[in-house]
VODRENZA-633537 format. One record per residue: x, y, z of N, C-alpha, C in turn. Coordinates in steps of 0.05 Angstrom, whole numbers, padded with zeros to 5 digits, always signed. Example, Ala and Ser with C-alpha at 12.3 -4.5 7.8 and 13.67 -1.06 7.14 Angstrom:
BEGIN
+00264-00114+00156+00246-00090+00156+00264-00066+00156
+00257-00045+00142+00273-00021+00143+00258+00001+00157
//
This chain:
BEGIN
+00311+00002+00404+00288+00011+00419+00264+00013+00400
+00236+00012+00406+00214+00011+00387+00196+00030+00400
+00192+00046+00395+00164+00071+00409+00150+00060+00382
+00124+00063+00402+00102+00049+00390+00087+00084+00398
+00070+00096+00380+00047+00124+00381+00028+00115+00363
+00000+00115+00381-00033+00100+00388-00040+00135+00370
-00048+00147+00361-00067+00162+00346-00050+00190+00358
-00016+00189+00360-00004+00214+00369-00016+00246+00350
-00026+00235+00338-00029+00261+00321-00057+00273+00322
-00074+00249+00336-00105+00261+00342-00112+00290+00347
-00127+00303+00339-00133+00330+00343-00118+00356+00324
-00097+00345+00306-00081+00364+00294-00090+00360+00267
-00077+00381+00250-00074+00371+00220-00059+00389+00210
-00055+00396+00184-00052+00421+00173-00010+00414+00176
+00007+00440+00184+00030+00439+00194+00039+00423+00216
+00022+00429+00237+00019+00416+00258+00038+00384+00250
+00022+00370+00235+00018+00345+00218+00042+00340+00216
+00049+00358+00191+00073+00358+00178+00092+00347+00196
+00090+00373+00219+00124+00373+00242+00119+00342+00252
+00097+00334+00260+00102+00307+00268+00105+00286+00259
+00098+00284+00230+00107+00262+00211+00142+00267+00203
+00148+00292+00205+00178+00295+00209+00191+00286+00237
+00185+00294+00251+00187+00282+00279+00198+00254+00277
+00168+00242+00275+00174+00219+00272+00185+00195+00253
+00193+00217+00235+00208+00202+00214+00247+00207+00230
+00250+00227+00234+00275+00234+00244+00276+00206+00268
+00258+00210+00287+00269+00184+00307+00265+00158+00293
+00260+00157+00276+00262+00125+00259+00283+00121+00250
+00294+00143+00243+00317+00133+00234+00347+00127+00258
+00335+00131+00274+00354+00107+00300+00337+00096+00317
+00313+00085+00304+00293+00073+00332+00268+00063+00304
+00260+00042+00319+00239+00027+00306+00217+00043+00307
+00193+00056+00297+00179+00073+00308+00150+00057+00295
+00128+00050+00308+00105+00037+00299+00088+00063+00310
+00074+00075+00289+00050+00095+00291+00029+00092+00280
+00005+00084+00290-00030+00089+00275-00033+00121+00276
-00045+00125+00249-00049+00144+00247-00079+00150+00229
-00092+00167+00222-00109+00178+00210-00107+00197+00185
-00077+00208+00192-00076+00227+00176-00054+00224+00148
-00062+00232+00122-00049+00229+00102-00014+00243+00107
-00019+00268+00125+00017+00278+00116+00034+00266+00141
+00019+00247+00156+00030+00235+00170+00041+00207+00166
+00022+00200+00150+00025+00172+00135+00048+00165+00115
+00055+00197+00105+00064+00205+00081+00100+00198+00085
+00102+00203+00118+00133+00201+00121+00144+00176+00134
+00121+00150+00133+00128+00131+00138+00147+00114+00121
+00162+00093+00127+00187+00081+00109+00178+00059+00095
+00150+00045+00119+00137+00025+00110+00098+00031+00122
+00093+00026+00104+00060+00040+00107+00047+00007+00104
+00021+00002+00125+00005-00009+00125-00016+00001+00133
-00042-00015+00116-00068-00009+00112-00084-00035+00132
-00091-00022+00148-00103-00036+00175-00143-00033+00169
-00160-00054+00166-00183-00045+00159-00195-00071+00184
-00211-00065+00197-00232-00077+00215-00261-00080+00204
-00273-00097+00208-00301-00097+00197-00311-00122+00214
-00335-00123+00217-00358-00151+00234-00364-00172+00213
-00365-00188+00236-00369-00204+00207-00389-00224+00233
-00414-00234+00228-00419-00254+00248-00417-00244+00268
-00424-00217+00281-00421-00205+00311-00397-00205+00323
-00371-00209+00310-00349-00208+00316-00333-00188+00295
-00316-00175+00305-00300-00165+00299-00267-00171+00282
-00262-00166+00259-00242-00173+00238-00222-00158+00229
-00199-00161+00233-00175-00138+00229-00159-00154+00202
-00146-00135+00186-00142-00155+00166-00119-00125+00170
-00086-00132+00156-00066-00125+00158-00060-00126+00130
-00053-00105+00110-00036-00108+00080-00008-00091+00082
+00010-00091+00073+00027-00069+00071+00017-00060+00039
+00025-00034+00041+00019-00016+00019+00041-00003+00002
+00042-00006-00019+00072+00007-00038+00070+00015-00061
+00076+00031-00068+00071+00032-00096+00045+00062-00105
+00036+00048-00126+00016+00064-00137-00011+00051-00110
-00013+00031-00096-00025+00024-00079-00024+00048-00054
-00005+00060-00046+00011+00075-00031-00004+00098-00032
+00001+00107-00058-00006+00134-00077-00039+00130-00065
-00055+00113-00072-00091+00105-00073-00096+00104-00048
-00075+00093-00019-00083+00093-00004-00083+00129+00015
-00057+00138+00011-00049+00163+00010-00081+00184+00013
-00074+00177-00012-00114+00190-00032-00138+00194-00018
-00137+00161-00011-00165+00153+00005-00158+00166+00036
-00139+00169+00047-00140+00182+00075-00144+00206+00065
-00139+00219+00051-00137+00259+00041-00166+00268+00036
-00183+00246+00022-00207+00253+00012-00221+00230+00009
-00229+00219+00028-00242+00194+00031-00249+00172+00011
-00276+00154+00009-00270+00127-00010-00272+00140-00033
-00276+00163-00046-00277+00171-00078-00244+00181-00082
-00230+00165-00098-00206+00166-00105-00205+00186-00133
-00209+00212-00131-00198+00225-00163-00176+00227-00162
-00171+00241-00189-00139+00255-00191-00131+00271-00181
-00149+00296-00172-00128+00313-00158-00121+00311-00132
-00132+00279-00112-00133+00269-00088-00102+00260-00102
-00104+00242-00118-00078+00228-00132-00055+00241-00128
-00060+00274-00136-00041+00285-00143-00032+00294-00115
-00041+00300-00102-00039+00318-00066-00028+00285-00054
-00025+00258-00059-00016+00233-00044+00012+00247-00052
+00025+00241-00083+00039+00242-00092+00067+00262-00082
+00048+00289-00081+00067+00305-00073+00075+00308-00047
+00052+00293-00024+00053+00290+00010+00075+00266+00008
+00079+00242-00015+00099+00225-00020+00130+00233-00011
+00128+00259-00045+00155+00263-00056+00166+00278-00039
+00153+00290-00016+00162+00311+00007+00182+00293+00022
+00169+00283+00026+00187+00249+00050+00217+00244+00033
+00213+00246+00005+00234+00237-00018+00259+00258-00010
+00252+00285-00010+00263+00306-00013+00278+00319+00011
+00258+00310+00034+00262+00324+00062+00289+00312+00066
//
């Protein structure tokens, strides 16, 4: 089965977050689960993470699709937590929203 969730997490953050990126990590693991999301501790408990970016180009509209892994993962992590300025202690808050997923 594949449940597909369009911005399930809209309006929350914080714990809230958390329980649903657990959530939805628990039904992945017997069900295909595709979620857009916004939020870094939601992002955090995905198995496979992609970075979805839209932009115009010529009055039309452009979706471009990467998967993300790695220290890429970590930067993208970052950039949802604390927008396009990537420091270290954004780095460090990806990392540990990561190692949670590792541990849980």
């Amino acid at each position: 089965m594949v449940l597909v969730f369009d911005e399930v997490d809209a309006g929350i953050g914080g714990q809230t977050a958390d329980r649903v990126g657990s959530a939805l990590a628990e039904l992945a693991a017997h069900h295909q689960v595709l979620c857009i999301t916004h939020l870094p501790q939601v992002a955090a408990f995905a198995d496979v993470q992609l970075r979805v970016e839209k932009r115009s180009e010529r009055g039309r509209s452009v979706a471009t699709v990467e998967p993300v892994d790695g220290e890429a993962r970590v930067d993208e992590i970052a950039r949802m937590a604390g927008g396009e300025e990537i420091v270290e202690a954004t780095r460090r808050h990806a990392r540990h929203l990561l190692g949670r997923r590792r541990r849980g």
